[in-house]
C-alpha positions in Angstrom: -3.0 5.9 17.6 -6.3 4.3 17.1 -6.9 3.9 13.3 -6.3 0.7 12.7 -4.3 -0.4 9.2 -5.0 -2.6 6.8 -3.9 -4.0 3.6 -3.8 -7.5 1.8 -0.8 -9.4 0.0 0.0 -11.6 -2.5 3.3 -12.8 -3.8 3.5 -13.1 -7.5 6.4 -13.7 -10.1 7.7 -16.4 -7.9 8.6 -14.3 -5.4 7.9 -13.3 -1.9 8.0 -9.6 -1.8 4.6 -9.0 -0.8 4.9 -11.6 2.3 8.4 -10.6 3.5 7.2 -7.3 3.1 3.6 -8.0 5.5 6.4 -9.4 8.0 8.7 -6.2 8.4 5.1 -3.7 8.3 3.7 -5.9 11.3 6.7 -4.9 13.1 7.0 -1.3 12.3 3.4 -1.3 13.3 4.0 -2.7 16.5 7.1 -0.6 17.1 4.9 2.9 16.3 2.0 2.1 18.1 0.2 1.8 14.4 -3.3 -1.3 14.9 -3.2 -3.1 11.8 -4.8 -5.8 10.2 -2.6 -7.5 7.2 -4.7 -10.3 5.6 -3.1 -13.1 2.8 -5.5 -13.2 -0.6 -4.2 -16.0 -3.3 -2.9 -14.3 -5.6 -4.6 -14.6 -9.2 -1.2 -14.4 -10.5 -1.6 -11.0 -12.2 -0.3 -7.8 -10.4 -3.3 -5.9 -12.1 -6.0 -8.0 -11.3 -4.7 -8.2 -7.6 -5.0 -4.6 -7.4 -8.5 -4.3 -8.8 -9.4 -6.6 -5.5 -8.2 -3.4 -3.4 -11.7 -1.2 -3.2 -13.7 -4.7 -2.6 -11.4 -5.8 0.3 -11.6 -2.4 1.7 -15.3 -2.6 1.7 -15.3 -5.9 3.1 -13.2 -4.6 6.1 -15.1 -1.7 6.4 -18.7 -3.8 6.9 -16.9 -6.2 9.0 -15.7 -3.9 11.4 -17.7 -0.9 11.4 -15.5 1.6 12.2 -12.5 4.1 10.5 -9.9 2.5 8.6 -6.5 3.1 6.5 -6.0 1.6 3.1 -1.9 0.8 3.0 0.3 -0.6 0.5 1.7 -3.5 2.3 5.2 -2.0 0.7 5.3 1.1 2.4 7.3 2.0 5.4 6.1 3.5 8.6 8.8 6.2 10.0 6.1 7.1 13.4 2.7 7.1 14.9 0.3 8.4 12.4 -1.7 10.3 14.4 -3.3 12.3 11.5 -5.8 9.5 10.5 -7.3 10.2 14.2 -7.5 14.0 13.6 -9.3 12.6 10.2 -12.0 11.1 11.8 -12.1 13.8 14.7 -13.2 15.9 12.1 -15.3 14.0 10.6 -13.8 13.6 7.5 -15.1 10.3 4.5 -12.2 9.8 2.6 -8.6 10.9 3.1 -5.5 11.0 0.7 -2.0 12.0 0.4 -1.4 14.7 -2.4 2.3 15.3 -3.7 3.4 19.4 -3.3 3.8 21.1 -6.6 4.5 24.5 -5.0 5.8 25.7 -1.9 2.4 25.5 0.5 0.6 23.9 -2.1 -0.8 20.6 -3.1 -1.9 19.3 -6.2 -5.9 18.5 -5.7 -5.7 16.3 -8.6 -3.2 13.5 -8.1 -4.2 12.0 -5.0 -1.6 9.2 -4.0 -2.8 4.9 -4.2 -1.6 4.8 -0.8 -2.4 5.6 2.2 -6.3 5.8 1.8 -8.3 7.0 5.0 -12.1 5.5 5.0 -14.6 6.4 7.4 -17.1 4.4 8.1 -20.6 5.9 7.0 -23.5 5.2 3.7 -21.7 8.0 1.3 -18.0 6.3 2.4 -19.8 2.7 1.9 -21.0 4.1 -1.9 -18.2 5.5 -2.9 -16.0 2.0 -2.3 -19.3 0.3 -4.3 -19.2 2.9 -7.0 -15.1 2.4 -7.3 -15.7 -1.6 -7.0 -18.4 -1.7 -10.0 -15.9 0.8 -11.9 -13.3 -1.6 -11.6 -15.9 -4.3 -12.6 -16.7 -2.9 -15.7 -12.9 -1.8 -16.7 -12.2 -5.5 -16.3 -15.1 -7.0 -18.2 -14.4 -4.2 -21.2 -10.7 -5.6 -21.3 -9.0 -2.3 -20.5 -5.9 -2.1 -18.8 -6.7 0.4 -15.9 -4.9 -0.2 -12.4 -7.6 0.4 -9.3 -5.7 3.9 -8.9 -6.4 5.4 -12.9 -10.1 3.6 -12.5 -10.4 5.9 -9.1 -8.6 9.3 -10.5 -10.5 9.4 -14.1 -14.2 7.6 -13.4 -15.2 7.6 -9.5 -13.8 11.2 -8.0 -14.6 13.3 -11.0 -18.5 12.3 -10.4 -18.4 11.8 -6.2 -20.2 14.8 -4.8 -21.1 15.7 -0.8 -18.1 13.6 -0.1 -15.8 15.3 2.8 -12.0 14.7 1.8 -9.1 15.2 4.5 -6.0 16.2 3.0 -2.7 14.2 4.3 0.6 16.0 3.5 3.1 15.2 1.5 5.1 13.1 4.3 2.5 10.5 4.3 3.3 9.7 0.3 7.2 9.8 0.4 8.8 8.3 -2.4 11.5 5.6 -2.1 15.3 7.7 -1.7 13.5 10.9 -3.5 12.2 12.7 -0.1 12.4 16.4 -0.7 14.9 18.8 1.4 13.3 19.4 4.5 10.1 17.1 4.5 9.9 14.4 8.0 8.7 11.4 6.3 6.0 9.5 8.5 4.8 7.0 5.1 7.7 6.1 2.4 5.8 4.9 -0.6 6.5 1.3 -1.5 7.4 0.8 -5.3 7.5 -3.3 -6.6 9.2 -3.9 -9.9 8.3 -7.1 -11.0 7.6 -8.6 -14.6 3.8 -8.8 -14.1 3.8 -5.1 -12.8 6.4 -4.0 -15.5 4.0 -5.9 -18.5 1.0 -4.1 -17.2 2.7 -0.5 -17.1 3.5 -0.9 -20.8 0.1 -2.3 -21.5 -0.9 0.8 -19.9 1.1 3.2 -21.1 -0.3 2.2 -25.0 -3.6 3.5 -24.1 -2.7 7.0 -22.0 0.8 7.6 -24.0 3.3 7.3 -21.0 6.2 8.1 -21.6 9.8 5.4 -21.1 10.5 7.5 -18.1 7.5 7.4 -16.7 6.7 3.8 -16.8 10.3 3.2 -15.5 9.6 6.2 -13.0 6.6 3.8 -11.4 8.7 0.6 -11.1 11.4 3.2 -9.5 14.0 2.5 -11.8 15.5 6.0 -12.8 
């Protein structure tokens, strides 16, 4: 594999999930052949505002090493080589998600996953990350409550045009002990459950209606 991996962490709620988490990654990258590049941010102490720092650090990667990379949770779990990212940037693709199946053979176009993200590097991949960092910007400065992920779904993809997206399956985006009969997992999702993530869920959830389940479906506690 030649696409290299990267993601940041920082440990919040007093805890060090995100650290003892970049410690086991490194070594499932090394085991499956995966490059990576796993970089510590203080953490501002917020789980929301340290996820709004996730299009600007890709960005910053991206400039500073000119070349294809994956966006990764630092949560997730690598299964084996992921060999599609290549194929991704063999075929030229700009950006590449993982889409959850809602039929048999089919994917649903309009829930791309957080994580992973493919990025290649090029001007339209370099303006979408600016468009989704001054998105994020702007969320933050109006005091809404918007994760990096909703700011990306509902205000940068809806208006991104000429942009060439590569489809991952759904074994790239495996959630945690819920992989469907029959699917090979190569990516299990990784899903934190602390206070500051739980507090901005509900804060969250006030202003798109989520449901109990569904806020206690994303800290993967039902």
């Amino acid at each position: 594999m030649k696409t290299e991996i990267i993601s940041f962490f920082s440990d919040i709620d007093g805890t060090s999930y995100y650290s003892d988490h970049a410690f086991r990654l490194r070594e499932e990258c090394f085991k499956h052949n995966v490059p990576y590049d796993f970089r510590h941010m203080e953490s501002t102490g917020d789980y929301r505002l340290n996820c709004l720092r996730k299009p600007q650090f890709i960005l910053s990667l991206l400039e500073e090493k000119k070349k294809p990379l994956v966006w990764m949770d630092i949560d997730s779990i690598i299964h084996k080589e992921l060999l599609a990212f290549d194929h991704l940037s063999e075929n030229n693709a700009d950006i590449g998600f993982a889409y959850p199946i809602t039929k048999p053979d089919q994917i649903n176009m309009s829930s791309p996953k957080a994580s992973p993200i493919f990025c290649n590097y090029n001007e339209k991949v370099i303006k979408f990350l600016q468009t989704w960092i001054a998105n994020c910007e702007e969320s933050l400065k109006n005091g809404e409550h918007f994760f990096d992920h909703e700011i990306l779904l509902m205000r940068v993809l809806p208006k991104v045009k000429e942009i060439k997206i590569g489809i991952l399956p759904i074994n790239y985006c495996v959630w945690p002990n819920k992989c469907p009969k029959g699917i090979d997992p190569y990516i299990t999702m990784g899903i934190a459950d602390g206070k500051s993530k739980e507090k901005n869920l509900r804060e969250l959830a006030k202003v798109l209606n989520m449901s109990e389940h569904h806020i206690l479906f994303n800290l993967n506690k039902v």
